[in-house]
Backbone bond lengths (Angstrom), bond angles and torsions (degrees), N, CA, C in turn:
res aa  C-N    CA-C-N  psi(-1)  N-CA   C-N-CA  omega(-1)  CA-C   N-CA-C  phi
1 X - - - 1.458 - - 1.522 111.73 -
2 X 1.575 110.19 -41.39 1.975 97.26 -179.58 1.250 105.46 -70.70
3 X 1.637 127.91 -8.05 1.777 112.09 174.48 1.461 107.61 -85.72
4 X 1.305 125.47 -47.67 1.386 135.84 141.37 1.332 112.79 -4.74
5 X 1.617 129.35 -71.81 1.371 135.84 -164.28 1.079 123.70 -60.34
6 X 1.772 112.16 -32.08 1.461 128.62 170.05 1.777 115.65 -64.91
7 X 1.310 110.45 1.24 1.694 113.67 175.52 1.529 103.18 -125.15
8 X 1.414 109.38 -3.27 1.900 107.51 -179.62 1.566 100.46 -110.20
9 X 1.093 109.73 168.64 1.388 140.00 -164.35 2.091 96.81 -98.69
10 X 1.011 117.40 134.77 1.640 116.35 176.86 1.336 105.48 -28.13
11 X 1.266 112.09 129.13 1.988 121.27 156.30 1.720 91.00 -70.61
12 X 1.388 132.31 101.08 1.251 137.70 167.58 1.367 122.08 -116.75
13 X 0.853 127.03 36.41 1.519 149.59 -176.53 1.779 135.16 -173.44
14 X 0.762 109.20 141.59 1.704 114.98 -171.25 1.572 107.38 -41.09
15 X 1.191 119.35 -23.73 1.316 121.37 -153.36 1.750 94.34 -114.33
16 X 1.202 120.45 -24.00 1.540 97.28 -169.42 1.279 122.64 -86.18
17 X 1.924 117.23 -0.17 1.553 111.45 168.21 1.747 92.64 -44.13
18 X 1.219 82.89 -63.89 1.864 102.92 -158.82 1.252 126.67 -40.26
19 X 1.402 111.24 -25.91 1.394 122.93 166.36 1.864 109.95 -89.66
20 X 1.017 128.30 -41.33 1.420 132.86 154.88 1.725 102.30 -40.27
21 X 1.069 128.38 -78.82 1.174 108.12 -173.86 1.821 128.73 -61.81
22 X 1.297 118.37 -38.12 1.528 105.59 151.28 1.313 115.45 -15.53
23 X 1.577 104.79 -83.13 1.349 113.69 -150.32 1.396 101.56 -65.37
24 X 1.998 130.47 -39.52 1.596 101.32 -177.54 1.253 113.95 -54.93
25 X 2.002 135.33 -35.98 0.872 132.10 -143.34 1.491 94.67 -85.20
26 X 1.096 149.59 -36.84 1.913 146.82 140.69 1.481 108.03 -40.42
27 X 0.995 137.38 -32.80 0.984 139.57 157.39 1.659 127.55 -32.25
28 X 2.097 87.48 -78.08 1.684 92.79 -179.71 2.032 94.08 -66.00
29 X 0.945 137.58 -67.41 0.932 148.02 -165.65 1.361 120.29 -10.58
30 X 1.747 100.03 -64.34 1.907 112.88 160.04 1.532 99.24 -56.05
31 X 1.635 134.90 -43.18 1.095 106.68 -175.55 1.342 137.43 -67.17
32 X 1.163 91.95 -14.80 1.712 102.69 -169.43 1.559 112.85 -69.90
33 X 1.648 84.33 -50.99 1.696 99.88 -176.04 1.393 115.16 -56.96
34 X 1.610 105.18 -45.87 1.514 114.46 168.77 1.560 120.54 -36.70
35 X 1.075 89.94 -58.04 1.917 98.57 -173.66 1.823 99.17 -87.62
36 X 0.830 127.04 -18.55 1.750 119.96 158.26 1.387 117.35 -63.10
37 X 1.559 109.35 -47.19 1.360 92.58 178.58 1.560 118.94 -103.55
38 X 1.103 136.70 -19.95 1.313 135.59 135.18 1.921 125.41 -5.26
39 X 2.017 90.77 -64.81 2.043 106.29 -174.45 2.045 78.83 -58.55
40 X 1.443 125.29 -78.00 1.015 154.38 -130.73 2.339 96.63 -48.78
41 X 1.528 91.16 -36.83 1.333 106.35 -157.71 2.054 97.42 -92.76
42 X 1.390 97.59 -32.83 1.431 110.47 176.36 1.746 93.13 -68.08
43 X 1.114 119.43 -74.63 1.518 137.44 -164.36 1.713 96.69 -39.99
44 X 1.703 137.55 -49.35 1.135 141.25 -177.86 1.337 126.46 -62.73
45 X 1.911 108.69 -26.84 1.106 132.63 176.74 1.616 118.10 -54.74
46 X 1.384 97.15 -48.94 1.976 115.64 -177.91 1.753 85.20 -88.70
47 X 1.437 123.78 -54.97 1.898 100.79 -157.38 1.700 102.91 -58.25
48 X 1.018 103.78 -55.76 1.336 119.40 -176.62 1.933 134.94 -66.24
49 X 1.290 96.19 7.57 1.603 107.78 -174.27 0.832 116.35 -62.09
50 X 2.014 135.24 -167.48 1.177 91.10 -176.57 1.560 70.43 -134.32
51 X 1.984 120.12 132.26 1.286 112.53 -178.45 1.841 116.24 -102.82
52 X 0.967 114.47 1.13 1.422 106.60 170.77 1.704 120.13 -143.87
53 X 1.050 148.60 -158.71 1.322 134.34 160.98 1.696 113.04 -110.63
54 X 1.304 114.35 13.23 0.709 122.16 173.03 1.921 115.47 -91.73
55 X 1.287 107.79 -16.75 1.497 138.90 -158.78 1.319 92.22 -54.99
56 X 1.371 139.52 152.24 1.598 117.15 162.68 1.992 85.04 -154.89
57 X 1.292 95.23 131.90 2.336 95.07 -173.41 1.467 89.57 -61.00
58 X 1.384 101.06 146.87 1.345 124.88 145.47 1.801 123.59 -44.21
59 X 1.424 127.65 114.05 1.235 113.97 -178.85 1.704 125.77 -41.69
60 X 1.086 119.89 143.35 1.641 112.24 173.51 1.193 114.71 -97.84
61 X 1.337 104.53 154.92 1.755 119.10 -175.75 1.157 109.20 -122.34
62 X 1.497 116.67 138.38 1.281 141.86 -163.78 2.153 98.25 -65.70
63 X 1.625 109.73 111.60 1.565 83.38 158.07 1.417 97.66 -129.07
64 X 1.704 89.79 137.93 1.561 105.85 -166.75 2.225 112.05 -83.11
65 X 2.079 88.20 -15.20 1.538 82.63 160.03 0.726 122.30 -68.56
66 X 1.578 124.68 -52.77 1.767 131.48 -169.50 1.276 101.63 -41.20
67 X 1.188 131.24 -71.09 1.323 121.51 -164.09 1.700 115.48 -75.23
68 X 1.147 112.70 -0.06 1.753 105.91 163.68 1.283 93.31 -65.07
69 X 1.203 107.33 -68.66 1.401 122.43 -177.36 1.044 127.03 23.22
70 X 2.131 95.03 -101.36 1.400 149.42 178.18 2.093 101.60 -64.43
71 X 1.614 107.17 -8.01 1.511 82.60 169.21 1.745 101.68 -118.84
72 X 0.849 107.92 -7.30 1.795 116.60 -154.10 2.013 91.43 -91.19
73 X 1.218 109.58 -45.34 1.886 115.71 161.31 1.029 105.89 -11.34
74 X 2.082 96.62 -98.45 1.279 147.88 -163.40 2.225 95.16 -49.99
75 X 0.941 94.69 -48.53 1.298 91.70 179.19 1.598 133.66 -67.82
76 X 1.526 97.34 -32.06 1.771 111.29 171.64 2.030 103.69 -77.65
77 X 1.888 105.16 -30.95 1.530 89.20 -178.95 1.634 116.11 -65.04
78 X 1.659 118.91 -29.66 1.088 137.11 -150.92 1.703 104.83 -79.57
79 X 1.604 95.93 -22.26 1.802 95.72 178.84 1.234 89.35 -98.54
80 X 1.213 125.30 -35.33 1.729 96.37 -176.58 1.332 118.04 -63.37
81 X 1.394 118.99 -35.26 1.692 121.46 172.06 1.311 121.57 -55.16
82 X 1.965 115.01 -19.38 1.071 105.44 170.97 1.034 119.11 -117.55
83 X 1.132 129.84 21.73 1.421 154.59 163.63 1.153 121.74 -69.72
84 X 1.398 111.86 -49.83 1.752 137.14 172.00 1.364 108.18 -86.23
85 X 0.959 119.78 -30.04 1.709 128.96 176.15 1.236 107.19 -50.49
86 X 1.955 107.04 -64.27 1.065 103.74 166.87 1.110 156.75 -119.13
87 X 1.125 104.52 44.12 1.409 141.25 160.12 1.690 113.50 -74.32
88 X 1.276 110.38 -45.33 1.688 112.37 -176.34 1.513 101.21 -89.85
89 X 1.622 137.39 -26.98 1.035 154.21 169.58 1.778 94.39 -44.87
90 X 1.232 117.31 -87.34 1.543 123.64 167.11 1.444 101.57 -5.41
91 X 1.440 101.46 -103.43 1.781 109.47 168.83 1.032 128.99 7.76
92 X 1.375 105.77 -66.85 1.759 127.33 -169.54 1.635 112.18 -72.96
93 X 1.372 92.68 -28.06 2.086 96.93 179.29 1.672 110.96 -113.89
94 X 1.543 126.01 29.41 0.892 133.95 164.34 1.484 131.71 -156.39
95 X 1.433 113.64 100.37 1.140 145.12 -135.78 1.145 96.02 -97.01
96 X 1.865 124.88 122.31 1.436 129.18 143.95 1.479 123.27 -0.79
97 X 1.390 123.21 109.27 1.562 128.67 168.76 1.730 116.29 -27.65
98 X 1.558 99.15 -45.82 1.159 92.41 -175.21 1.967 113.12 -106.66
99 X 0.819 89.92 20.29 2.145 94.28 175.92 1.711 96.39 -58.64
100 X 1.377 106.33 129.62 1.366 107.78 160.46 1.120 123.86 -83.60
101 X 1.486 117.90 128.02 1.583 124.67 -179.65 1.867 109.41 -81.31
102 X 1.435 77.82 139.66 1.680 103.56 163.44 1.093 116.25 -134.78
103 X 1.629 107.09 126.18 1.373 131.51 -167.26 2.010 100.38 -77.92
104 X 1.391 107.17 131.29 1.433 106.54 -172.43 1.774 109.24 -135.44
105 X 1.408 128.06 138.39 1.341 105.35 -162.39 1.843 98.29 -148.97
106 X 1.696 96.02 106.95 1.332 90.52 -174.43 1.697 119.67 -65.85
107 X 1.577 92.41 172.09 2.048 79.09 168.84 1.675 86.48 178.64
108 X 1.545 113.83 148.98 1.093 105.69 -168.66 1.736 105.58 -81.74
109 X 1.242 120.75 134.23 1.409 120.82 -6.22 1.286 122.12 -133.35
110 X 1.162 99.09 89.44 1.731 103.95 -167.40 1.978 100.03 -161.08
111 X 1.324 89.64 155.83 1.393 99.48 156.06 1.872 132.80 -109.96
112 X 0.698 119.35 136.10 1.795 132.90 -160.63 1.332 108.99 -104.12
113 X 1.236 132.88 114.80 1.569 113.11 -167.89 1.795 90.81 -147.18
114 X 1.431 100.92 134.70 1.772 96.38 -174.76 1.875 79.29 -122.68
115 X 1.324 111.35 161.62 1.401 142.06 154.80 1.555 147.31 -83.71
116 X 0.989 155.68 124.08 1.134 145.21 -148.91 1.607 104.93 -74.73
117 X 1.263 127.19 25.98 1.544 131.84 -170.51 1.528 85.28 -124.62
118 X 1.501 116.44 -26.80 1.824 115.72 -157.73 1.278 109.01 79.14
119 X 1.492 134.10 49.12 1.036 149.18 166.30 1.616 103.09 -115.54
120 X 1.768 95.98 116.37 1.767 109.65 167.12 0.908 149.08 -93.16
121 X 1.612 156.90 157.43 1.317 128.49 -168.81 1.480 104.63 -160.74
122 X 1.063 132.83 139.65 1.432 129.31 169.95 1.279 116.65 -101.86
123 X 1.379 117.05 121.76 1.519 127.97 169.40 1.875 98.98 56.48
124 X 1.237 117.42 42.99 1.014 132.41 167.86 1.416 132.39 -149.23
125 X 1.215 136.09 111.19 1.202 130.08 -148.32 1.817 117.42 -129.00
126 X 0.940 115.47 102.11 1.165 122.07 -150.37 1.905 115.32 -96.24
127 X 1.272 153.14 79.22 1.312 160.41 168.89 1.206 132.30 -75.25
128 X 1.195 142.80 149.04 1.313 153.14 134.93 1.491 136.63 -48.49
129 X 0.824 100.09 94.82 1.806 113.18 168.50 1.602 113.13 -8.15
130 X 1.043 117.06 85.02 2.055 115.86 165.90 1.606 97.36 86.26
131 X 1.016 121.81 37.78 1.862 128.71 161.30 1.208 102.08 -126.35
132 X 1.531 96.89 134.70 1.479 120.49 170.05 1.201 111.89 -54.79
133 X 1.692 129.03 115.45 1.406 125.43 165.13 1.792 114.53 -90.78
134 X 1.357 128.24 122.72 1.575 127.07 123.74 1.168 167.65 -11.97
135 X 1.025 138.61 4.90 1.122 161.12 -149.23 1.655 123.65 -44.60
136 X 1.539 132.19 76.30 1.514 117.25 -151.44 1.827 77.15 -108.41
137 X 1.663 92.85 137.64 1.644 84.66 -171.31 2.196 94.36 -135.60
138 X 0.860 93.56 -177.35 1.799 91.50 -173.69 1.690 93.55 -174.13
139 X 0.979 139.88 165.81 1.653 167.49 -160.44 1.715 104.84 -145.63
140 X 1.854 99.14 121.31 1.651 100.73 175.70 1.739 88.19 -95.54
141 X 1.160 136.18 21.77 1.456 114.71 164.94 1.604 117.70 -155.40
142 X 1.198 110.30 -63.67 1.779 114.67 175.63 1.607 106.48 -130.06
143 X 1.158 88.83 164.89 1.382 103.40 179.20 1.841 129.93 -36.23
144 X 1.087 134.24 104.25 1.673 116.70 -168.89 1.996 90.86 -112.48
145 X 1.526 88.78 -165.81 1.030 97.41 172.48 1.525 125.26 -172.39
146 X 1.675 130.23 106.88 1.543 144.12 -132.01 1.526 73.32 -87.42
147 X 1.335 101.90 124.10 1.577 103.79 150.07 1.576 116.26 -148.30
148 X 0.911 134.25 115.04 1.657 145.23 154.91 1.318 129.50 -82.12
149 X 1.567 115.11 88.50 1.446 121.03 -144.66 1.890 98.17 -74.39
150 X 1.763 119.30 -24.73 1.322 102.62 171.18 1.808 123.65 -71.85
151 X 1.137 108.63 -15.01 1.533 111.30 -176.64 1.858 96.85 -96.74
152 X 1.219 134.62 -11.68 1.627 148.22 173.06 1.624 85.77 65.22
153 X 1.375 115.25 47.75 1.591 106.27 159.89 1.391 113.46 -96.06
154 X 1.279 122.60 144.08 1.804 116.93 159.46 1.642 104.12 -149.93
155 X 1.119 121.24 151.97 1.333 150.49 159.82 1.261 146.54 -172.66
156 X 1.460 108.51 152.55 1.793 94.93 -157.65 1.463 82.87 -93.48
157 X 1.764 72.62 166.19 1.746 95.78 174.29 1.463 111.26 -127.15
158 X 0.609 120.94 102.28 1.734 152.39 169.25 1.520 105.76 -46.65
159 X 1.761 109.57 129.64 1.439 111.72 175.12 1.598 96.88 -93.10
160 X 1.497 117.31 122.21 1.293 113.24 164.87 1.961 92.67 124.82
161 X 0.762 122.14 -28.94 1.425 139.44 -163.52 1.488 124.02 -113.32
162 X 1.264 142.30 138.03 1.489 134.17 161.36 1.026 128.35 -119.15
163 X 1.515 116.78 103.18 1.265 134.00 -173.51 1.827 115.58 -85.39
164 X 1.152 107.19 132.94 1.166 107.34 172.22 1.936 124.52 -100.31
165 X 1.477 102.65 164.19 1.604 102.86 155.73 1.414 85.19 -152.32
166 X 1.670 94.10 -162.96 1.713 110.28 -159.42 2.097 94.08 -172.26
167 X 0.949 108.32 141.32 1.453 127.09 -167.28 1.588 123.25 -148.32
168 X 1.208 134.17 125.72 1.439 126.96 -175.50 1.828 109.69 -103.66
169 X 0.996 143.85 63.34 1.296 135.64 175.16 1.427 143.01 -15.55
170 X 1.504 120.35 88.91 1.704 110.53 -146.09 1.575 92.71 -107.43
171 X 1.346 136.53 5.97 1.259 125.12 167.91 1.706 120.62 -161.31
172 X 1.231 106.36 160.65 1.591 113.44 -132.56 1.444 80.80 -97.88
173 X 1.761 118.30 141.14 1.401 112.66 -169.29 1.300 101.46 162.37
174 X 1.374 108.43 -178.73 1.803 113.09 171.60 1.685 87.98 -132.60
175 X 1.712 107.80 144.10 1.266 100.87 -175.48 1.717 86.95 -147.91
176 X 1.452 103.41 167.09 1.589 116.85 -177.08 1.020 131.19 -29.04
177 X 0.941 173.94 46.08 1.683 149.69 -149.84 1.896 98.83 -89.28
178 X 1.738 107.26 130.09 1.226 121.29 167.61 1.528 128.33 -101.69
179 X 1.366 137.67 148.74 1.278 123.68 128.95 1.840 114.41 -63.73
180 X 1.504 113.63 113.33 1.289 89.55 167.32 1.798 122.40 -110.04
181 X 0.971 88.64 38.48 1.844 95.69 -175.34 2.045 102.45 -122.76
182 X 1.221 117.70 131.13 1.308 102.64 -164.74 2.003 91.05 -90.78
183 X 1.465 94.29 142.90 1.466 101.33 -156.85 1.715 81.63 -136.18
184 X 1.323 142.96 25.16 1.866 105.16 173.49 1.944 74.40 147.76
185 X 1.501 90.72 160.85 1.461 120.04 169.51 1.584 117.71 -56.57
186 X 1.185 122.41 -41.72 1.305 113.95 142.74 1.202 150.73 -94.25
187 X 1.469 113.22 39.62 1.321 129.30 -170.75 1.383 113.10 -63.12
188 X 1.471 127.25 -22.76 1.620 133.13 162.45 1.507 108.98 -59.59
189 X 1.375 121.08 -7.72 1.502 107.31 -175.15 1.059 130.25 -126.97
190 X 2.017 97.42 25.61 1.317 105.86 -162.59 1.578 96.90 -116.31
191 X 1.630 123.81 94.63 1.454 131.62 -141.89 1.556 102.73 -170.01
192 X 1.453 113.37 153.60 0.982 105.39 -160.87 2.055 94.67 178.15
193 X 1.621 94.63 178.39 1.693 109.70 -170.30 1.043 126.17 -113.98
194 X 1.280 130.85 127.90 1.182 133.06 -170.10 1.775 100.70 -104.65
195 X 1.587 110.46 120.86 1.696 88.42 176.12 1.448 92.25 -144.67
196 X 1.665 82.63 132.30 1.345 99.32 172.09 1.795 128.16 -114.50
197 X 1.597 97.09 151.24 2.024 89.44 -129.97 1.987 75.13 -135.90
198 X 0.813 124.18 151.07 1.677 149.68 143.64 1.885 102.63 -30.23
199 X 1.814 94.28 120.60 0.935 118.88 -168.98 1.839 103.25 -39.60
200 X 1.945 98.45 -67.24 1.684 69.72 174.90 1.513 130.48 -81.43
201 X 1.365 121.32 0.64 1.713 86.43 158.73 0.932 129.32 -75.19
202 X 1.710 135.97 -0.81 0.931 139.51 172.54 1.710 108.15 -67.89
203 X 1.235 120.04 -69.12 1.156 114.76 174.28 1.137 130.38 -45.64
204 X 1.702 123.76 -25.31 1.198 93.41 163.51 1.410 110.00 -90.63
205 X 1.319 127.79 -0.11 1.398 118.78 172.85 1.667 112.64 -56.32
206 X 1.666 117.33 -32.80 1.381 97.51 -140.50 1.638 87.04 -111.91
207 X 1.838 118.35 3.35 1.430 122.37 158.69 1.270 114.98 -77.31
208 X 1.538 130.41 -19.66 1.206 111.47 140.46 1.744 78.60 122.85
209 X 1.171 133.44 11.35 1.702 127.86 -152.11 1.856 94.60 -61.51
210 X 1.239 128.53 -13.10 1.405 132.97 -144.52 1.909 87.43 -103.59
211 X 0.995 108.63 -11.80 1.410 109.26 -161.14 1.708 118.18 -110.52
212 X 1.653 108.40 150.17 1.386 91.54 -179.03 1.885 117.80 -99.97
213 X 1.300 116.72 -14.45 1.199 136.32 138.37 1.605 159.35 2.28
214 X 1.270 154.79 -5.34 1.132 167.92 -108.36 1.395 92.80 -48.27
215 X 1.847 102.98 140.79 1.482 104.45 179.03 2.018 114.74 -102.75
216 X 1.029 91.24 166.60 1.826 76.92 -177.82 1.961 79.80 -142.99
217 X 1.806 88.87 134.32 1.537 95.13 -177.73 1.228 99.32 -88.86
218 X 1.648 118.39 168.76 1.911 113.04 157.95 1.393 144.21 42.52
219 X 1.852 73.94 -91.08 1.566 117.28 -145.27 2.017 71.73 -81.88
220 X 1.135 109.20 -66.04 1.325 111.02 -155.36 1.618 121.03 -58.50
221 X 1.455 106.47 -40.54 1.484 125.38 157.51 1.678 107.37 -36.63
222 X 1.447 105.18 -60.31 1.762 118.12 -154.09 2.136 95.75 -65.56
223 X 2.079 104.22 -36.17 1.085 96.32 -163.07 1.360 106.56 -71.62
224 X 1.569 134.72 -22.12 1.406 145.62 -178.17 1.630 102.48 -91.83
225 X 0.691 136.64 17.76 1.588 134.36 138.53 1.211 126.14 -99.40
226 X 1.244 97.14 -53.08 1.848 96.49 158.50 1.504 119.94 -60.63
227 X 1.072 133.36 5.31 1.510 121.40 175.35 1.617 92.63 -128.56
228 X 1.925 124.48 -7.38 1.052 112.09 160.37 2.046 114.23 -61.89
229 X 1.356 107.80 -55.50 1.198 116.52 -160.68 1.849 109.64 -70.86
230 X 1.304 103.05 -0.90 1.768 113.43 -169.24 0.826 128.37 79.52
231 X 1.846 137.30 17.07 0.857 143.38 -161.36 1.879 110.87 -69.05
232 X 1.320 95.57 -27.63 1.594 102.47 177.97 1.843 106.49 -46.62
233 X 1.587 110.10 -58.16 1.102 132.19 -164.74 1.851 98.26 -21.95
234 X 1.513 107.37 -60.85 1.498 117.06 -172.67 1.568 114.42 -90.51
235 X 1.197 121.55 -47.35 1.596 128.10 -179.75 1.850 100.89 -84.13
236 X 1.159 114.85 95.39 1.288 126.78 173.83 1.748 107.77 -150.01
237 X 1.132 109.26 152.91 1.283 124.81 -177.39 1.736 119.73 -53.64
238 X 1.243 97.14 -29.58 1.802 109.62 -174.00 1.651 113.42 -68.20
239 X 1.308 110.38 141.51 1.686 108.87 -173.89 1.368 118.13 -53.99
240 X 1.548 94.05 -31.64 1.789 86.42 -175.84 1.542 109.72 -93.36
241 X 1.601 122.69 44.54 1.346 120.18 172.12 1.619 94.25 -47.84
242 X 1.730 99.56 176.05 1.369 119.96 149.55 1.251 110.42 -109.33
243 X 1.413 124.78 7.43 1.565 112.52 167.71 1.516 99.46 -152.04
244 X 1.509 120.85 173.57 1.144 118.38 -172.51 1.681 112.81 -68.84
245 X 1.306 119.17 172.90 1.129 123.47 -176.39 2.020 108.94 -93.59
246 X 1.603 109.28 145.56 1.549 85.23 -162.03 1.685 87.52 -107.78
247 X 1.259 129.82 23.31 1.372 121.52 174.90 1.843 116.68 -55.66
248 X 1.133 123.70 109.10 1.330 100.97 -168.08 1.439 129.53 88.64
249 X 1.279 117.98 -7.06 1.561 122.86 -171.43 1.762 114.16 -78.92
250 X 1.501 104.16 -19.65 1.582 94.45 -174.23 1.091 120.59 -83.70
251 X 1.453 130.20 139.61 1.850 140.05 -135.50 1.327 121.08 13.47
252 X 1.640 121.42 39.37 1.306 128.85 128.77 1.192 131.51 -35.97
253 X 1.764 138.40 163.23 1.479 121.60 143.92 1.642 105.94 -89.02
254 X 0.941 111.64 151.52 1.463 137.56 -166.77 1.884 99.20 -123.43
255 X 1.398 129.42 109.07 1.307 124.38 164.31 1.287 120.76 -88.80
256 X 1.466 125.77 107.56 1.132 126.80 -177.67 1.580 138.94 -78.82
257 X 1.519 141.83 135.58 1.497 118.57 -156.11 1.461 115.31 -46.26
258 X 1.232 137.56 -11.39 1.595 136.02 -172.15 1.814 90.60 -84.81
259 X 0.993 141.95 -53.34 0.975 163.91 -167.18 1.240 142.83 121.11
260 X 1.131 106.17 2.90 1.191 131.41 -169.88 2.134 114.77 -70.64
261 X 1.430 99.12 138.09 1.775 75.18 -171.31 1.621 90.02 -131.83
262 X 1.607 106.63 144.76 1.587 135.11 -140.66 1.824 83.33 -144.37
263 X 1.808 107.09 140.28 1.148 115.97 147.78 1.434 133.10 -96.57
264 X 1.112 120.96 147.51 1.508 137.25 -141.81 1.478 87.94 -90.99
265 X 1.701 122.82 38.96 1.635 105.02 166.90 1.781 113.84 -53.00
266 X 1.652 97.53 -142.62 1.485 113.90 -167.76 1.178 105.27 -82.98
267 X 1.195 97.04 -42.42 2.203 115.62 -165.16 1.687 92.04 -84.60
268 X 1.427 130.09 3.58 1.617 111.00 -172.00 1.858 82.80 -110.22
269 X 1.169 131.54 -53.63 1.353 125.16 168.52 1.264 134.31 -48.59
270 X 1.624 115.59 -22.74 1.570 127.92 163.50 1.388 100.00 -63.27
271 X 1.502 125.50 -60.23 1.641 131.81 -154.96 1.683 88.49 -62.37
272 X 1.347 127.98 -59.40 1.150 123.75 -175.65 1.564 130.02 -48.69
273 X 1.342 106.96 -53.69 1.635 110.14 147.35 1.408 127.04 -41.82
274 X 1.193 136.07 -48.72 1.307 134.71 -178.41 1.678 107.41 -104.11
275 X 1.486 126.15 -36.77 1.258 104.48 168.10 1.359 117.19 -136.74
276 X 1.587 97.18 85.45 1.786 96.15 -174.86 1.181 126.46 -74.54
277 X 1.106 128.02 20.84 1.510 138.56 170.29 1.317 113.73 -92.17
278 X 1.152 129.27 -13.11 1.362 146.84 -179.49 1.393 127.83 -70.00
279 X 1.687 112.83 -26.69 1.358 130.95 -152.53 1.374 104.31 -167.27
280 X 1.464 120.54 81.62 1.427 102.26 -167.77 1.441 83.31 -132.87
281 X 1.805 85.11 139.74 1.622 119.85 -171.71 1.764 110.51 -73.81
282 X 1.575 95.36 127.49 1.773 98.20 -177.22 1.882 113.46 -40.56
283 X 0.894 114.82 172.02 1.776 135.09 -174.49 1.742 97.60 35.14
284 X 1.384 133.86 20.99 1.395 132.93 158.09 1.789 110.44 -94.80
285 X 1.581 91.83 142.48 1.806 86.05 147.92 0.859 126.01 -84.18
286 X 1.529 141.17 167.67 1.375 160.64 150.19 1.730 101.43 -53.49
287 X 1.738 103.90 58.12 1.461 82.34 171.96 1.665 117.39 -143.50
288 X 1.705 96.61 47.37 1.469 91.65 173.97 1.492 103.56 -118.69
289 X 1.264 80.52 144.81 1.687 101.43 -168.96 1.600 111.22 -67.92
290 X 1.602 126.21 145.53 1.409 113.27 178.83 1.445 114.58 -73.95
291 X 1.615 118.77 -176.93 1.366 117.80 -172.50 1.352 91.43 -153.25
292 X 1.369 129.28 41.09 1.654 151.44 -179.09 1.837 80.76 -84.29
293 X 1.409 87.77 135.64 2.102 99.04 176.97 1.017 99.09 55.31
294 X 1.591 163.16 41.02 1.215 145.04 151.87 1.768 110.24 -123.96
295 X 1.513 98.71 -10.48 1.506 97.00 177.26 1.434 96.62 -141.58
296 X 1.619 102.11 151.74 1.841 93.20 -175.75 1.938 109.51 -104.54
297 X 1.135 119.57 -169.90 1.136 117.75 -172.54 1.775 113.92 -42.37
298 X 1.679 96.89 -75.15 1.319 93.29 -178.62 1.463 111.82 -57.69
299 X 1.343 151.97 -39.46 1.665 129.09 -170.75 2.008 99.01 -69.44
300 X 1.136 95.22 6.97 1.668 83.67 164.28 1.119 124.75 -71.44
301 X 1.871 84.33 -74.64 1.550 98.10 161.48 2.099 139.50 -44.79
302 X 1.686 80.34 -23.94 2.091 98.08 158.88 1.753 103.60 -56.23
303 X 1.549 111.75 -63.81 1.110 111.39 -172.08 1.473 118.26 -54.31
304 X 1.343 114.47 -73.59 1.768 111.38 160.03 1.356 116.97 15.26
305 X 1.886 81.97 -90.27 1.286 105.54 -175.19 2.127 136.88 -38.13
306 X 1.415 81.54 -30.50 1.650 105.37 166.82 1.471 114.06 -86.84
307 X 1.126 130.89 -27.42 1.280 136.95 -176.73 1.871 104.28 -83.49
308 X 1.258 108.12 -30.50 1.242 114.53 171.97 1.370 119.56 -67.15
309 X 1.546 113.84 -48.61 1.410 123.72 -176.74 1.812 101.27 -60.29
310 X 0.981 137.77 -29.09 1.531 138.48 -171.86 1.178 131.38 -29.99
């Protein structure tokens, strides 16, 4: 592994022994076979030639081990590869109860990343030493893709969609951050740092002590836009709303006038924000207006985020 390490990128996270070892063990595996059947096919070439015309092969005989063999192998390596596959797969798409999320929002060409304090940063990404990170990420245009080759995280982020990851930070440093999906003419320059720093400098990093400013996290951002745009006016607690009440609504079921019944995830409150005609909740009218071009990716995710806290 230390000759190994000199061609890998830092194991900097809980998860990337684990993904390091997958991949050598597929690794040696193609190699082996490679150079097994390669010597095996070279080696048949000279036994088996053919040196005179007089030459005629020896008949062949059926062996019914060999071929248990040669399938019963290949077949026990192939569940273990997917066995472990997905087993660390699991892992990788299900994130600690308590990991704090940070809202992150690609766009060419940069990355956007706010904090649960309401502290922002561009193409800079700022963590705590041995805390579970979150990652809720979305695209204001084409396809990108979060990758941090020392923690072996990657995922795209989807315009229209919110994709997640999750990462544990096991050493103190600044390390890569990529686009790895080519998204635009400057897609080489859309890159950036991940640094991870001691719990309290983090905190006071992400209270903002450096700043002259007041910070507003999320929840608090999302609740002052939503009472900028009037949303109170209709989503209020009182019977005679004009729209449903959102106390409690996030990953609820929601019955809609077709009849159909939908949970109130992330992606069902985005569609509703931007196209509420799409999904309209039983004993309501069809009468909230969209807010498509009037709010950008991240004050979505502001809003969400407040609708969540409820």
């Amino acid at each position: 592994m230390n000759i190994l390490s000199s061609f890998l990128p830092d194991q900097a996270s809980t998860l990337a022994a684990d993904v390091d070892q997958l991949y050598l063990f597929l690794i040696g595996v193609s190699m082996f076979f490679c150079l097994l059947i390669g010597g095996l096919v070279i080696g048949f070439v000279f036994k088996f030639r053919r040196r005179s015309d007089a030459d005629r092969p020896a008949p062949t005989r059926e062996n019914h081990g060999l071929e248990i063999l040669w399938s019963v192998i290949p077949l026990v390596l192939v569940i273990i590869m997917f066995v472990w596959g997905a087993v660390l797969f699991y892992k990788q798409w299900r994130p600690p109860a308590d990991a704090m999320e940070i809202l992150v929002t690609g766009k060419q060409w940069m990355w956007k990343m706010q904090h649960p304090s309401g502290r922002s940063e561009i193409n800079d990404l700022h963590v705590p030493l041995g805390r579970p990170i979150r990652l809720t990420m979305t695209s204001e245009d084409v396809i990108h893709s979060f990758f941090i080759p020392a923690f072996r995280t990657k995922a795209d982020v989807v315009p229209g969609r919110y994709t997640r990851t999750w990462f544990t930070p096991t050493q103190l440093g600044s390390f890569h951050l990529f686009c790895a999906e080519y998204c635009g003419a400057e897609h080489s320059l859309m890159k950036g740092w991940v640094h991870v720093v001691e719990e309290e400098e983090y905190e006071r990093w992400a209270r903002g002590d450096d700043l002259d400013t007041a910070l507003l996290s999320p929840v608090e951002a999302g609740e002052r836009l939503f009472t900028e745009l009037g949303c109170m006016a209709c989503h209020n607690p009182d019977s005679g709303a004009l729209g449903p009440a959102l106390d409690g609504l996030f990953m609820s079921e929601v019955t809609l006038v077709d009849g159909r019944v939908v949970v109130a995830d992330e992606a069902y409150i985005r569609e509703s924000i931007l196209e509420p005609m799409a999904k309209v909740t039983a004993g309501y009218q069809p009468l909230m207006p969209t807010y498509k071009g009037q709010i950008d990716e991240a004050q979505l995710m502001q809003i969400i985020s407040y609708i969540k806290s409820l």
